[in-house]
C-alpha positions, 0 to 999 in steps of 0.5 A: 176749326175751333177746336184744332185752334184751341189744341194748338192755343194749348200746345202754345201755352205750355211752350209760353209763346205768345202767337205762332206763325204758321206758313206750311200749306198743310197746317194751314188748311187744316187750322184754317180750311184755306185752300189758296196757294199764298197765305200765313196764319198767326194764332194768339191766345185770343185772336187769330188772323189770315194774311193773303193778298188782294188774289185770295181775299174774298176765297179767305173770307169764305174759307176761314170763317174763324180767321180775321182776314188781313190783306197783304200788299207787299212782303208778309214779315212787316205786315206780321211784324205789325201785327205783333207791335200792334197787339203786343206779341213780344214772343213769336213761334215758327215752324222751324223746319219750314222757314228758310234762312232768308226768311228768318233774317226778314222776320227777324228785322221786321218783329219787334220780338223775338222768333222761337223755334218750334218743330212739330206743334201742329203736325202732333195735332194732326196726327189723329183723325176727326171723323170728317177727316176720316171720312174724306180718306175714307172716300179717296181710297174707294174712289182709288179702289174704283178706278184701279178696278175699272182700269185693271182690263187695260193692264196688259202686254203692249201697254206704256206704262206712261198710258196706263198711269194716264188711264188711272188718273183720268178715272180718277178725277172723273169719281170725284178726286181733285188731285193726286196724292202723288206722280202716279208709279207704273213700274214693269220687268225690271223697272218694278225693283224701283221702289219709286219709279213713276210711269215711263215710255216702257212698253210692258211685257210678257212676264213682267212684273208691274208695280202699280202705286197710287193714290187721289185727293178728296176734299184736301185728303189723301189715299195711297195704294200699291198692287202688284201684278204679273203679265202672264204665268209667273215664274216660281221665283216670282211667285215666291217673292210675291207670297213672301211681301203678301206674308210680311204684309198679313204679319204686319197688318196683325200688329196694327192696333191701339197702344202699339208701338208703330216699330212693331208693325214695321219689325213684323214686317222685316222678321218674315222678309228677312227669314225668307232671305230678302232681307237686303232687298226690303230697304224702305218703311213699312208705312207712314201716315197718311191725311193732308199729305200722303206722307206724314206722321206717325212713322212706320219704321223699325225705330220709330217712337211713334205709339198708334193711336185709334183715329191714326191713318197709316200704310202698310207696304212692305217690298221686296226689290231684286235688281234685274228681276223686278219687284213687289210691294203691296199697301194698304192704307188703314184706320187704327181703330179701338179693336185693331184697325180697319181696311180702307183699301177693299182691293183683292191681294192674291196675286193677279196673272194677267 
């Protein structure tokens, strides 16, 4: 943790801030490696400290090692205010974009400061992998290719997709995860041109495309996973779309590479999708990174500013969604790499006929 701190001290010194508040789940476990639901931290140049209440005390004290914990026993805006009257921090940063109004009105009132705006200083940092974070997604995507594997028998006519959402999430649990990285998506026959469309009471059909996305928790990090097969022989306008999105897919995977810019992967992508005459049924990115949050930076998209990185972790999934017919998507999540990229998800992407 050491060194995030001192990446983060950093990035405060060039914004001339004094200590920054840091109150999103995400940042905070990973500066801190505090996994309790109810906690801030403040970072100064010098010190950094945790605040939690009595529930989560003794967790923090094991958790953060590198923290001062300080108990909480009311509202956290007087007690942070003196911490700062205290030590002197005049100039206090927030995440802009996580504290809500009513919070700020509080902050302002107890700080003996002024609070500064700050959007994305820790989300940068988390942008490239240590090894330890690359190894934990490294095991949550084997242990999500595992139980899409052992599941795969149960995929079939007559099933709920509610069930076999169900199926996967069990499996996965008992490989080891600790969570979901997402509600769990089971999409069949027309509901597959749902890009989002988590498992319901739908029973699966003969012909029916089924779109499955999904992904698990390791040690506080995440994968992400998308197949879609066919239940029974597929039609030719069903083989079509499948090889089409496998194409743009291979297309986009061959751009993923170090110095890239990330829109490139994502135009590689719509280039094969729009020749083929789907471009009006590919409405979403082609990926996003993946780590604490299953979704995060850098963004995958044809406007993106973002430039790939070796240690980055991102999806590539293309789809293509016709409305009444179904839909495919297929995505992988991938390791940047100072060669190309490396393939987290060693599931077969010819097209299944189940």
């Amino acid at each position: 943790m050491k060194e995030r701190l001192d990446a983060l001290r950093g990035a405060l010194a060039e914004e001339g801030i004094d200590a920054m508040l840091i109150t999103r789940p995400e940042n905070r476990f990973y500066l801190s490696g505090f996994t309790g639901s109810a906690g801030s931290l403040v970072v100064s140049p010098d010190r950094a400290w945790l605040l939690t209440d009595f529930r989560y005390v003794e967790q923090a004290e094991g958790e953060a090692p590198a923290f001062e914990i300080v108990k909480v026993k009311g509202p956290y805006p007087p007690a942070i205010g003196e911490l700062c009257e205290r030590f002197g921090l005049k100039r206090l940063g927030f995440e802009a974009d996580i504290m809500t109004y009513s919070d700020y009105r509080a902050y302002s009132d107890a700080l003996p400061g002024e609070l500064v705006p700050l959007k994305g200083v820790v989300e940068r940092l988390r942008l490239v992998k240590d090894p330890a974070e690359l190894a934990w997604i490294r095991r949550a995507c084997e242990i999500v290719v595992e139980a899409w594997k052992r599941c795969l028998p149960a995929l079939r006519a007559g099933v709920r997709e509610v069930d076999f959402a169900l199926e996967l999430e069990f499996t996965m649990r008992r490989l080891g995860a600790s969570g979901l990285s997402f509600d769990t998506i089971v999409a069949s026959g027309p509901r597959s041109a749902l890009p989002h469309g988590t498992a319901s009471d739908r029973v699966m059909e003969e012909g029916d495309f089924v779109t499955v996305d999904t992904g698990c928790v390791f040690r506080g990090y995440c994968s992400d996973m998308t197949r879609t097969v066919v239940l029974g022989k597929p039609s030719a306008e069903q083989r079509r779309i499948y090889e089409t999105v496998l194409r743009a897919q291979e297309a986009a995977l061959a751009m993923v590479g170090p110095d890239r810019p990330a829109r490139e992967v994502d135009l590689a992508a719509r280039r094969v999708i729009e020749e083929a005459g789907y471009g009006d049924r590919f409405g979403h990115r082609t990926g996003h990174g993946v780590g604490i949050a299953v979704h995060e930076g850098p963004a995958v998209y044809h406007e993106a500013d973002d430039v790939l990185r070796p240690g980055m972790v991102i999806t590539v999934e293309p789809g293509i969604y016709v409305p009444g017919l179904g839909g495919v998507r297929i995505e992988d999540t991938v390791v940047v790499t100072e060669e190309g990229y490396e393939n987290l998800i060693d599931v077969n992407k010819g097209l299944l006929e189940l």
